[in-house]
C-alpha positions in Angstrom: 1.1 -0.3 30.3 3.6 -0.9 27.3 1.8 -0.1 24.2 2.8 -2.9 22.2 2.6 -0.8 18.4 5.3 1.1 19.8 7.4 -1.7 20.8 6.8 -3.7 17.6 7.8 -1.0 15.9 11.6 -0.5 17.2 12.0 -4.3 16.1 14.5 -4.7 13.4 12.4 -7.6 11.8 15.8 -9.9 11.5 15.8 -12.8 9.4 16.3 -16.0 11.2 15.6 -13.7 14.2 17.8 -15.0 17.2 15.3 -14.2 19.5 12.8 -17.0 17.9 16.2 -19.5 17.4 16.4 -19.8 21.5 12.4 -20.0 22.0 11.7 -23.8 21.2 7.8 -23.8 22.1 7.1 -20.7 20.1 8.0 -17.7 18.0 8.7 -14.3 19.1 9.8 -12.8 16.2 7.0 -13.9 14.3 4.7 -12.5 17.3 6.0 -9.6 17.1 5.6 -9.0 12.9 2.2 -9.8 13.5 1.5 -6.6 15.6 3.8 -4.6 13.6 1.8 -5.6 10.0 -1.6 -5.1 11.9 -2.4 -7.9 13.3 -2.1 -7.9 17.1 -5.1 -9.9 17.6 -4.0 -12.8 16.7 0.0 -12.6 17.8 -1.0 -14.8 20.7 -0.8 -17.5 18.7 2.9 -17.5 18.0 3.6 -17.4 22.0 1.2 -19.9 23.4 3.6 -22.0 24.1 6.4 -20.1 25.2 7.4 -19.9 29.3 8.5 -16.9 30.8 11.7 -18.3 31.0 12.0 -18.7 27.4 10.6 -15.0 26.6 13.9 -13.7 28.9 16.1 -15.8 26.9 14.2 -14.5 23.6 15.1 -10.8 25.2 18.9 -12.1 26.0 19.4 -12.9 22.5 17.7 -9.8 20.8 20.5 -8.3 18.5 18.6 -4.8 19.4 21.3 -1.5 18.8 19.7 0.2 21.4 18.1 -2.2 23.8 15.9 -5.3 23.5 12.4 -5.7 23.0 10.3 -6.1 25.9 8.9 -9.5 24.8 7.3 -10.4 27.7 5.7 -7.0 28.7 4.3 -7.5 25.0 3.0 -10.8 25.6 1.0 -9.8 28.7 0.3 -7.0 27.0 -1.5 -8.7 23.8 -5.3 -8.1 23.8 -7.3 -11.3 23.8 -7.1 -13.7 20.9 -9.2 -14.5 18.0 -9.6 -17.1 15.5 -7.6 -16.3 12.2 -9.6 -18.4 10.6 -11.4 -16.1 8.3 -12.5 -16.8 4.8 -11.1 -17.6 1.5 -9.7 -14.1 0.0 -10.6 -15.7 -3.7 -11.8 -13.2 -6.3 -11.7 -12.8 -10.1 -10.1 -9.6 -11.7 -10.6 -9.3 -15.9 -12.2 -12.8 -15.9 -8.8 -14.2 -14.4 -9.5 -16.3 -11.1 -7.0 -14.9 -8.2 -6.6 -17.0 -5.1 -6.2 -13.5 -3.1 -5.9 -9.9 -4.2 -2.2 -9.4 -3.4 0.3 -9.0 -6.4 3.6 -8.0 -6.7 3.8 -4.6 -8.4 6.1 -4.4 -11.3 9.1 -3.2 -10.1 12.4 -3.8 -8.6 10.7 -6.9 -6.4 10.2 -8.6 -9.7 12.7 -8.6 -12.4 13.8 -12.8 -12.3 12.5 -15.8 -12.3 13.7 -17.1 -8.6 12.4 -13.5 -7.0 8.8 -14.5 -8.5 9.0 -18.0 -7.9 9.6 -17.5 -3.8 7.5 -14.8 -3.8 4.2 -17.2 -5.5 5.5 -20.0 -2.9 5.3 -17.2 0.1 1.8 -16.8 -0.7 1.6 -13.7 -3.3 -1.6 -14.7 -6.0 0.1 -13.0 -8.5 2.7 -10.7 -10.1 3.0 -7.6 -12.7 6.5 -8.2 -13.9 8.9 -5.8 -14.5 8.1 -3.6 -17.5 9.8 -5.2 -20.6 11.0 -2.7 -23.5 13.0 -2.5 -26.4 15.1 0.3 -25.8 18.5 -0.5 -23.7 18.1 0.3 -20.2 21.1 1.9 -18.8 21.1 2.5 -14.8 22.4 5.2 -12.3 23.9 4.9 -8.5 22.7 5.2 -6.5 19.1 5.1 -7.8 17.0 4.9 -4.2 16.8 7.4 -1.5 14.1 6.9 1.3 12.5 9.7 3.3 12.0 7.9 7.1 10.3 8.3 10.0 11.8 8.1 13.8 13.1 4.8 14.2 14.0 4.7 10.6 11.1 3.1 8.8 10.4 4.7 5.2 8.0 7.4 5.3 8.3 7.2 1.4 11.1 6.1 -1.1 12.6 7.7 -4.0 13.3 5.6 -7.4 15.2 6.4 -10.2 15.0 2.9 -11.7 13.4 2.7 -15.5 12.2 -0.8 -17.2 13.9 -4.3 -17.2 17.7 -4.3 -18.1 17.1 -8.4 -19.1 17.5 -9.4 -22.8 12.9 -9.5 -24.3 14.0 -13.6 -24.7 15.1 -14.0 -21.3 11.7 -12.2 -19.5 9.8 -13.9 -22.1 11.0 -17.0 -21.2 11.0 -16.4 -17.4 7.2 -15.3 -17.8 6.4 -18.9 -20.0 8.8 -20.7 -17.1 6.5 -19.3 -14.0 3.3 -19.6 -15.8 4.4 -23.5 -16.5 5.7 -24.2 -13.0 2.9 -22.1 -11.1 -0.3 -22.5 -13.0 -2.6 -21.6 -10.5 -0.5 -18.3 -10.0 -1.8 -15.4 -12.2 1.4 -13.8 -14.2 0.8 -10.2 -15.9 3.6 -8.8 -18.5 4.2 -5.5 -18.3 5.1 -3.9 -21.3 6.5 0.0 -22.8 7.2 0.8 -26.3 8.0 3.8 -28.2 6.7 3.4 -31.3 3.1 1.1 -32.7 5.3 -1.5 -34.1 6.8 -2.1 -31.0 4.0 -2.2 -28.0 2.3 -5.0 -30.7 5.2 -7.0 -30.7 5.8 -6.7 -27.4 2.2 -8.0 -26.7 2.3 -10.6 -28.9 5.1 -11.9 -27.4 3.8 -11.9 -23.9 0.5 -13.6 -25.3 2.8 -16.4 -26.9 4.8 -16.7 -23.5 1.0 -17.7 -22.0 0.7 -14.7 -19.5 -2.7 -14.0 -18.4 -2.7 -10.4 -19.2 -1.1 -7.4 -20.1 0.1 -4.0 -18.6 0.7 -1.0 -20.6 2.8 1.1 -18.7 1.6 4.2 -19.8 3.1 5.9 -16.8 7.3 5.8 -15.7 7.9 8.8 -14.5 11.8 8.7 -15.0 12.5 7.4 -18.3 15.6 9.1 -20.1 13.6 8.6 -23.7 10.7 11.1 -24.9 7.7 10.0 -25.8 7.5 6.9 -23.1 6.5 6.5 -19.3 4.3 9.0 -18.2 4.9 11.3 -21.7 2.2 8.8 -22.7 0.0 8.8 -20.2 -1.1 12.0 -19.5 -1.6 12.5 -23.4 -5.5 11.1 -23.5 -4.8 10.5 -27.4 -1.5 8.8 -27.1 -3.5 6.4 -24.7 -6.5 5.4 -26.6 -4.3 4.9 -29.5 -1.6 2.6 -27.9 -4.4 0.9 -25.6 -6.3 0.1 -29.0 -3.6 -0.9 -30.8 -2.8 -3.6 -28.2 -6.3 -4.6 -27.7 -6.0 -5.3 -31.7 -3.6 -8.0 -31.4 -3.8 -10.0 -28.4 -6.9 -12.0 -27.2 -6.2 -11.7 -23.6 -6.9 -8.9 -21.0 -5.1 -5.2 -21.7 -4.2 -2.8 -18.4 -3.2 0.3 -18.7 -1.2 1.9 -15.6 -1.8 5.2 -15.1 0.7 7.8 -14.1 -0.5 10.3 -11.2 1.2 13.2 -12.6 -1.9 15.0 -14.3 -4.4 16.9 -13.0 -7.5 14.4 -12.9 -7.0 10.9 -13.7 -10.8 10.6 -15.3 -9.6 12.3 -19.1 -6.7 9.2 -19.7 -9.1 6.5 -17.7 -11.8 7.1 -20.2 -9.5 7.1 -23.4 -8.3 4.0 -22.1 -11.7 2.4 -21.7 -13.4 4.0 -24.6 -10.2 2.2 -26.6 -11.3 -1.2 -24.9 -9.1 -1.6 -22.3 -10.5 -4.4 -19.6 -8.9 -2.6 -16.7 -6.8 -0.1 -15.0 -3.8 0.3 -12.8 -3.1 3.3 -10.4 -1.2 4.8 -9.4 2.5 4.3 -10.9 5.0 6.6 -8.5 4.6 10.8 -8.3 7.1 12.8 -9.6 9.3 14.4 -6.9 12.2 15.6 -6.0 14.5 14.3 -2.9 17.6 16.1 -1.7 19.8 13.0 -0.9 20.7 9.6 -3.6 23.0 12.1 -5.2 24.7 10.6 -8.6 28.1 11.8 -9.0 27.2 14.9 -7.3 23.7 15.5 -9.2 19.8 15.6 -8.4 16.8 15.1 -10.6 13.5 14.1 -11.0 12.3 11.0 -9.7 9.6 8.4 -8.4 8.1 8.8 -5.2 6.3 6.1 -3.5 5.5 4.3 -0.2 2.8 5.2 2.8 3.3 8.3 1.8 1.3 8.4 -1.3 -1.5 6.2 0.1 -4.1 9.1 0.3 -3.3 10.7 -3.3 -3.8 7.4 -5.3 -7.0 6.5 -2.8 -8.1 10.2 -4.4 -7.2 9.1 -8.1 -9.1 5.6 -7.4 -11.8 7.1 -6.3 -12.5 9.5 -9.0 -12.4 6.4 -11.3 -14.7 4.6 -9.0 -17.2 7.5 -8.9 -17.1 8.0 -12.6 -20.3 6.0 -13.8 -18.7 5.5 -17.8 -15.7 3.7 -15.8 -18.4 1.4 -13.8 -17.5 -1.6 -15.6 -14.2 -1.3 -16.0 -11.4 -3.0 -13.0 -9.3 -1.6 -10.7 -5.9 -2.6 -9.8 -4.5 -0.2 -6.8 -1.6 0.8 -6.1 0.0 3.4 -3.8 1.5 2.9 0.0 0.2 -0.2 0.7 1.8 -2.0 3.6 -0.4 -3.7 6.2 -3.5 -5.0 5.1 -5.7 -2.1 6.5 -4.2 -0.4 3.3 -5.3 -3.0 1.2 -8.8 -2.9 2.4 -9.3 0.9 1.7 -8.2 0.3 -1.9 -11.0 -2.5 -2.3 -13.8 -0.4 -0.3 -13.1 2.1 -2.9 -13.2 -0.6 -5.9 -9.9 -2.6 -6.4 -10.6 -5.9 -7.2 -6.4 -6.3 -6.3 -3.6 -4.6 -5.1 -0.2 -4.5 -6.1 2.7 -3.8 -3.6 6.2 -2.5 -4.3 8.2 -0.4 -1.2 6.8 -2.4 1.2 8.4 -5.5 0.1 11.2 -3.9 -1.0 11.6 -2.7 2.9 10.5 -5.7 4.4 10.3 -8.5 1.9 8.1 -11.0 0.6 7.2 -12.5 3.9 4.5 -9.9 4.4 1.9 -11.6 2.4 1.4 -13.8 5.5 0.1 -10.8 7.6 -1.9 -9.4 4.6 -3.5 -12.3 3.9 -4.5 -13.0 7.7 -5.1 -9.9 8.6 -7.8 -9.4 6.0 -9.3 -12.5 5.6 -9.6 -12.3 10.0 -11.1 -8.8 9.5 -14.3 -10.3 6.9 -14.5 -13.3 9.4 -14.9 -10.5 12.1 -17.9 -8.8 10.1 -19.4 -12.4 9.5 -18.8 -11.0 5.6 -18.7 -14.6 3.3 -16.3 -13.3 0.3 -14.1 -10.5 -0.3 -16.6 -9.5 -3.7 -19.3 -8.6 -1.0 -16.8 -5.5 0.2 -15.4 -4.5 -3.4 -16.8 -0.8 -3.9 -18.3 -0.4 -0.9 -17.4 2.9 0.5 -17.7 4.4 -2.6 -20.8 6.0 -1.5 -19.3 8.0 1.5 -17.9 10.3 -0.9 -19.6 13.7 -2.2 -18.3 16.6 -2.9 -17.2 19.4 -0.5 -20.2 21.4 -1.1 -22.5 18.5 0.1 -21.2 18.4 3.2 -23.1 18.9 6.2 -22.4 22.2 7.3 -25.1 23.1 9.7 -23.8 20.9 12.7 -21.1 20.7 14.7 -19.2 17.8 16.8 -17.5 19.1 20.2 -14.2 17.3 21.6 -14.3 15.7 24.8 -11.0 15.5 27.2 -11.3 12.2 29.6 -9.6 13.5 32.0 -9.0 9.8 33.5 -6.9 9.5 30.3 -5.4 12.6 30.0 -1.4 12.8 31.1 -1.3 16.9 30.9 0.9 17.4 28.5 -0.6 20.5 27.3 -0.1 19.6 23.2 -3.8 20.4 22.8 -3.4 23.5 24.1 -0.7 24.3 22.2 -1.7 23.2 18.6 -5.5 25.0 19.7 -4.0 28.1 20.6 -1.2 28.3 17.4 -3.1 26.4 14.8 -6.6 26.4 16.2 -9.4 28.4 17.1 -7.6 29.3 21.1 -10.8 27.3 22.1 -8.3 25.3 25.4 -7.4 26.9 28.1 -4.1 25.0 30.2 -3.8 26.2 33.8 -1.6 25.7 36.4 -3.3 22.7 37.7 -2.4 21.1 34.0 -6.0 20.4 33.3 -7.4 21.5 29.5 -10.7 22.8 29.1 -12.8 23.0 26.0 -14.4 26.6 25.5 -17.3 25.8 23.4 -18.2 29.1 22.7 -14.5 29.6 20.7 -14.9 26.0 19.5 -15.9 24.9 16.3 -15.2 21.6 15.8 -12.2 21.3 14.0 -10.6 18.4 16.0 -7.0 19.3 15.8 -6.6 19.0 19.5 -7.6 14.9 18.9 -5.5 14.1 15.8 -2.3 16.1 18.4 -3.4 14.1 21.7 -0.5 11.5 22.1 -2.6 9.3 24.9 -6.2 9.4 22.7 -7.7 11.2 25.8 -9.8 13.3 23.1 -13.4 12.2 21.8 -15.9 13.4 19.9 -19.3 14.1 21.2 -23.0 13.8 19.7 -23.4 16.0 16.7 -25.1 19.2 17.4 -26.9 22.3 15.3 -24.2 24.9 15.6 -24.6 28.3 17.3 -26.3 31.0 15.2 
């Protein structure tokens, strides 16, 4: 059977897709994004009306470079459908009402007015717009480079752009524009100075453009002026004192962003709060170095981002959520979020939003649609009333590494109705394991339990999930 991920993956995601411009009764394309952004459960929906004869047209016209998608293998394919009515994804972060918890990170997807303004009409709640300064900003060329995965997709993306290039009158202005024509939309300035005098004028002006709260970008890691970006934030003085300062002379809610280039994340969150700050963003980009996006035949230092860094800012969000001075205090995350399983790890850890960058940069705006389906589908699933009830709550399932249960063990199983013979288990046992499979002639992997302890390689390596885990067990003395 055609395993539909797979499938949905080789799309090319085209806009104005041809294969949906010769389907009258539904939408293939569409379909189709909806199993690639998570949401295969409900793709049904965009081909109920489509014949068979349609879905070889749709094939026809795929603009494919190596072949077409199997469109109607997927459709017969698609598991059995499910409301996507779930409910409202409404929630409040710093006192300000958000109609979801998706927001535009500040970045590259927001620097103008008519980026934001199609974005908030796609369905975004909300943006962090692109870090205003005083200092001229002053490009490179390239400035991107992408590390990808087989098919092409971005395993994570390299950027070397700073702050908004934009005169501070024009962002201003654009900020008091989409706050006047969006009202219900939640706009957030962000903001980087280098000295006091100017993060307080920089503040002040946001507040006077009638933002609803404030960024300190504490956190850039590729700015070509010391002593701003991420020079600040992993200084836990330089923090509290800019974070206070701010606080001093605005009324309205002050976020710092916190750079992930430091140790532990706890020292500069706590200066931050202790300074008043009403909540925090993390993570900004990790400093990294990539050997292609060569400027006139030179490398440096740079931003890293996309799925990549999902599990180190889930770490730093985590330590924050764990620490019990930073229980009051809100979490904004950030960090390789791209269908809305990613978004729902951030909240179970204690993000009251999320704010996405490479993703839309990759794919575009349109993927609030499958974000906001997919999650508000997965609380209707779980008979769960309102996202609040699921901020936080996996917080608990983390201890340390010296609490963990080490007295017990949990055995792999190998269905063998699944299993294809490939022999990979065997392989990665017997090279990077404990040598607890034997692979015979007949093609057939056994589990040794008396060599096995549980480590579960040969499952993460099976490419046909033919591998289980058993009943947990006291281990063998």
């Amino acid at each position: 059977m055609l395993n539909i991920q797979e499938e949905a993956a080789r799309c090319l995601l085209c806009e104005n897709a041809p294969c949906s411009a010769v389907c009258r009764n539904g939408d293939p394309a569409r379909a189709v994004r909806a199993i690639r952004f998570g949401n295969e459960k409900i793709a049904a929906k965009w081909l109920e009306g489509c014949s068979e004869e349609e879905l070889a047209r749709a094939e026809e016209a795929c603009i494919h470079y190596d072949r077409p998608l199997h469109l109607r293998e997927m459709a017969a394919s698609l598991p059995e459908q499910i409301k996507d009515e779930g409910p409202s994804l409404e929630i409040d972060f710093c006192g300000i009402h958000c109609e979801n918890p998706f927001f535009l990170a500040s970045s590259a997807v927001c620097t103008n007015y008519e980026m934001v303004a199609e974005a908030f009409k796609a369905g975004w709640a909300g943006v962090f717009f692109k870090t205003i300064c005083k200092q001229e900003i002053n490009e490179v060329s390239p400035r991107f480079d992408a590390v990808r995965l087989p098919g092409g997709t971005f395993a994570g993306f390299r950027n070397m752009e700073q702050l908004s290039e934009n005169r501070n009158e024009e962002d201003f202005d654009t900020l008091r524009r989409l706050k006047k024509d969006f009202p219900t939309k939640v706009v957030v300035s962000s903001i980087m100075g280098q000295y006091e005098e100017d993060w307080i004028d920089l503040a002040k002006q946001a507040e006077e453009a009638g933002v609803d709260a404030i960024e300190l970008n504490f956190s850039c890691p590729q700015m070509r002026i010391a002593g701003m970006g991420s020079d600040v934030g992993q200084n836990p003085e330089m923090v509290a004192f800019y974070t206070a300062y701010v606080k001093q002379a605005v009324s309205i809610p002050v976020i710092p962003k916190m750079t992930p280039n430091v140790a532990s994340i706890n020292p500069l969150a706590l200066a931050a709060h202790l300074a008043g700050a009403d909540g925090i963003s993390a993570i900004n980009t990790i400093k990294s170095v990539t050997m292609g996006g060569e400027v006139s035949g030179k490398r440096t230092t740079s931003g890293y981002s996309g799925r990549a860094v999902k599990p180190i800012a889930l770490r730093f969000i985590m330590e924050m959520a764990q620490n019990p001075v930073l229980r009051n205090i809100q979490l904004s995350g950030i960090g390789g979020i791209e269908v809305w399983r990613d978004a729902l790890d951030f909240i179970k850890l204690g993000c009251r939003n999320v704010q996405v960058c490479t993703s839309v940069m990759e794919y575009g705006h349109r993927i609030i649609d499958d974000l906001v389906i997919g999650l508000s589908s997965y609380l209707a699933e779980r008979g769960v009333s309102k996202l609040e009830d699921i901020v936080g709550e996996s917080i608990g399932d983390f201890v340390r590494p010296a609490d963990l249960d080490r007295d017990t063990v949990v055995y792999p199983v190998i269905d063998s109705a699944k299993c294809i013979g490939c022999g990979r288990c065997y392989l990665s046992c017997r090279d990077g394991g404990h040598q607890a499979i034997s692979f015979a002639e007949d093609r057939v992997p056994h589990v040794n339990g008396a060599k096995c302890v549980g480590c579960h390689l040969c499952t993460l390596v099976c490419p046909v999930d033919a591998i289980s885990a058993s009943k947990r067990v006291p281990k063998r003395r």
